[in-house]
N, C-alpha and C positions, 0 to 999 in steps of 0.2 A: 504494500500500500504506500502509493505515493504520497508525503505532506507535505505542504506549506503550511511555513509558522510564520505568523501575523501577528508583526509586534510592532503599535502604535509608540512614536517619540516624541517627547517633546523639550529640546532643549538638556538630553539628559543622555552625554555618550557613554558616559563612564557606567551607567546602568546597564546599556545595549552593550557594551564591551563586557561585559561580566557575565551578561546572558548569553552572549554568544562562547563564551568561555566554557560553561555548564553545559549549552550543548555538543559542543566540542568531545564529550565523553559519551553523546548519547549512544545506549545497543541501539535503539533503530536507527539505522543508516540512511532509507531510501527518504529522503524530504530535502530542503528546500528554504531561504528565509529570506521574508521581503520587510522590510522596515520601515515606514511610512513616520518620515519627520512633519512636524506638524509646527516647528517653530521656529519656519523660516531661512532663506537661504544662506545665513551665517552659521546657525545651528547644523545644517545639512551639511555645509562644508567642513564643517570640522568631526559630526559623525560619518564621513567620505574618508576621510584623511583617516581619521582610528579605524575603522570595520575592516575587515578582510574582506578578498572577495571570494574566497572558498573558507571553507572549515577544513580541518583534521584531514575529513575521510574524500574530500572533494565536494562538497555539498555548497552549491554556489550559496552565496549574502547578496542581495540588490537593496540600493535603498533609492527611495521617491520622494520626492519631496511633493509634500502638498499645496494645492492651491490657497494658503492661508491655512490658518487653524481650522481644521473642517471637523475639531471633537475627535472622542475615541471613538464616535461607531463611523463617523468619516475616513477615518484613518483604517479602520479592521477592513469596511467596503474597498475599499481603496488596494487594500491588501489582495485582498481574497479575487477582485476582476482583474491584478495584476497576473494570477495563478489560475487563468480557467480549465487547468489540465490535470489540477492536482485532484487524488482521490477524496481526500479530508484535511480542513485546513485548522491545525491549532493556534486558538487566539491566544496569545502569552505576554504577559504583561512584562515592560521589559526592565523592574526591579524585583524579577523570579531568579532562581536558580534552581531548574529542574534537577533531581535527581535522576541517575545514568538511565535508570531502568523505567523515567518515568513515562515518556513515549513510549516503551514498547508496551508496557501493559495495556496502558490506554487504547492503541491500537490493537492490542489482541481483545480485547471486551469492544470494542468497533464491532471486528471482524469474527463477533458469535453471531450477528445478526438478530441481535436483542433488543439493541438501541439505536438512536441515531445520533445520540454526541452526549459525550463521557467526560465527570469534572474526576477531580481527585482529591487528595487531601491539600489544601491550604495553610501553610504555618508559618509561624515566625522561626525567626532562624536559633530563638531559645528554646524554641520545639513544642510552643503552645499551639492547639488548633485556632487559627483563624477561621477557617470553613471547609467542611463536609459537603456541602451544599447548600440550598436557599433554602424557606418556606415566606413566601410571598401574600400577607393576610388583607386583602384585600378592605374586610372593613376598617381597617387601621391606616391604612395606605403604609403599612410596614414589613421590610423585609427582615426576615431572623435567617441569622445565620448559625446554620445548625453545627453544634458540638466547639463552638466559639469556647475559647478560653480553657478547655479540657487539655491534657497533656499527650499530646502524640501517642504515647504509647497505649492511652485509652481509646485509639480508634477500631481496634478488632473486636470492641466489644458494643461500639457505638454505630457501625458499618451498618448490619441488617436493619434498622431502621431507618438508614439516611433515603432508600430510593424510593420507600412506601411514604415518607413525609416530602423529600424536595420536590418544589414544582421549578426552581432554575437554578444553573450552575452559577457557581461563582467565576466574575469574570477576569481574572486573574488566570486563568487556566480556564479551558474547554477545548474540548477534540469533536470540530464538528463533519458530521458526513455531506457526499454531495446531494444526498436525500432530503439532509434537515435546509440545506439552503435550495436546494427547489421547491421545496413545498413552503417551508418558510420567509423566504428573500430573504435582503440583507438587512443588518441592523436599518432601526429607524433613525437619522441622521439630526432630525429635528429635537432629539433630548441633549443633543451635543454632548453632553459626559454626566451620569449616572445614571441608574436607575436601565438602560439600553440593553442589558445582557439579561436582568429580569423579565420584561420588553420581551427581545426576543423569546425565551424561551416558552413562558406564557402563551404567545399568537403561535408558537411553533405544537405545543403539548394541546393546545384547542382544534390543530389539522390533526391528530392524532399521531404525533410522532412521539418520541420515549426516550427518555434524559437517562441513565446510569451513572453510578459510585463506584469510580474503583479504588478502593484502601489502599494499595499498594502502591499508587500512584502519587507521590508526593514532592512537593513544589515549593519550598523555602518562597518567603515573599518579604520583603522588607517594608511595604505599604505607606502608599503616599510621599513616595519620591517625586513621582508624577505632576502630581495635584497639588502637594503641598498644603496636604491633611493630616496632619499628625497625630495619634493618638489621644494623646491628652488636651480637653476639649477645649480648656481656655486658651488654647494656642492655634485653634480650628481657623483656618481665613474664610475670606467673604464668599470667595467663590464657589469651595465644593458643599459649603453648609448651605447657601442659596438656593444651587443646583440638586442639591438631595433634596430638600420640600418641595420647591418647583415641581420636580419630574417625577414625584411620590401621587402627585395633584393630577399630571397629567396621565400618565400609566394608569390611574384608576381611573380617570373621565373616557381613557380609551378602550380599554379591555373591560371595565364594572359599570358601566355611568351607571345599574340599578342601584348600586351600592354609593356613589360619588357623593351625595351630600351627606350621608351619615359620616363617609371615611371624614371629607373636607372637617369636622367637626372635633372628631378624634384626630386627627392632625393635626391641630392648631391644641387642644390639651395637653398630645404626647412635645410638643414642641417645650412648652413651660415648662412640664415635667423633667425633661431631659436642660434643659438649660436656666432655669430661671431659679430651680431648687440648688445649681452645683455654680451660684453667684457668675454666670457666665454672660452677663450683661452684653458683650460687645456681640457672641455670638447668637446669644437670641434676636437681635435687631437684624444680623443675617439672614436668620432663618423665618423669620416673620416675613421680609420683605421676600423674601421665596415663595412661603407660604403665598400672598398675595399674587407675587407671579402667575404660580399657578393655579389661583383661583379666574384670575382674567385668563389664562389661556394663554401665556404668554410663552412662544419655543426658541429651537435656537440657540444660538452665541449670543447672550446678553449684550445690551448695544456699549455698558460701560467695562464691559470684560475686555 
């Protein structure tokens, strides 16, 4: 099975050098990596200048630059019509560091013909779960990410429950088929960055296709290199606390609107709850005016972004 790995940039070589590093060791051999910079032609030239143009085993690297910041799901589309020959393309965030074995698994749980696109384990590189996979609650307009904060070593006992609860893969990692994007398309472009890999999988699980967990699969993530989201919440910037209400608003107006004014309501209390109890005054004022965004309908690359 042929891949392309499709990994959005932005401004960040020294990440895409590290990931290409990690694949450098991967067993599956047969793929491919197209890297779609998003932050311009200075950014581009200097991830040109570091990238290789093969890997280890011969495995070509292209990078594109894009038309402008066109977001993450601009950037994975952008990938994915660069590679229309590959069998399955993995979308791979490019502050990962796959583990050797972590494409072949994923591709061998491909290729049972069970599923049409496979997450894996998500972790910090302290070896805490980040994610298992999604559950997307739509009357909340909230995503849980299942087995968060659990220790690595507790996912063989956490595994059999992740594929009967997730409805989407975390997007940091996904191995997706050419079936899930024909029947699917490609991401929706107009969330410009969050919420788009939930998004997908949602309109993709409503055509009746079928998301898998492989345990074994796992993907160090360092999170929010990207975005410049950092864990700890009083240090959260304007844009991805904005952009997470915004497209929490819009995702349910799209996929639930029966559900959309209850969610809208519980979204504006989980908002206070999460920031107004842990004194994060600058970030509530973010996520209010998100909130609001997506109450008016508003998509896109924010005009003051």
């Amino acid at each position: 099975m042929h891949v392309a790995v499709a990994i959005v940039a932005f401004r960040n070589a020294d990440d895409v050098v590290a990931c290409l590093n990690a694949l450098n060791e991967s067993e599956h051999r047969d793929f491919e990596v197209v890297v779609c910079e998003n932050g311009g032609q200075l950014a581009f030239d200097e991830l040109r200048a570091r990238m290789p143009a093969v890997l280890a085993e011969g495995q070509k690297v292209r990078g594109i630059l894009a038309a402008g910041n066109v977001g993450y799901a601009g950037g994975v589309n952008v990938c994915m019509a660069a590679t229309p020959d590959a069998d399955a393309w993995w979308v791979l965030n490019p502050d990962t560091a796959p583990t050797a074995s972590a494409l072949r698994v994923m591709v061998g749980r491909l290729q049972r013909g069970d599923c049409d696109a496979v997450g894996g384990v998500i972790c910090s590189r302290g070896g805490a779960i980040q994610s298992l996979g999604g559950l997307w609650r739509p009357q909340f307009a909230r995503a849980v990410s299942l087995g968060h904060g659990r220790p690595v070593a507790e996912v063989g006992q956490l595994s059999s429950a992740v594929e009967r609860q997730q409805n989407y893969l975390n997007g940091a990692s996904m191995l997706i088929s050419r079936n899930f994007l024909q029947k699917a398309g490609p991401m929706r472009e107009d969330y410009f960055l969050y919420c788009e890999e939930v998004e997908w999988c949602l309109r993709a699980r409503a055509s009746g296709l079928r998301l898998a967990f492989e345990p074994s699969a796992v993907i160090p993530h360092e999170q929010g290199t990207t975005t410049g989201n950092p864990r700890e919440i009083h240090g959260q910037g304007k844009l991805p606390v904005y952009l997470n209400e915004r497209n929490r608003l819009l995702l349910t107006r799209d996929l639930f609107p029966d559900l959309y004014h209850r969610a809208v309501i519980m979204a504006l209390i989980l908002i206070f709850l999460r920031f107004a109890r842990r004194g994060a005054w600058r970030q509530l004022g973010y996520a209010l005016t998100g909130w609001l965004a997506g109450l008016r309908g508003e998509r896109g690359r924010p005009v003051w972004a």
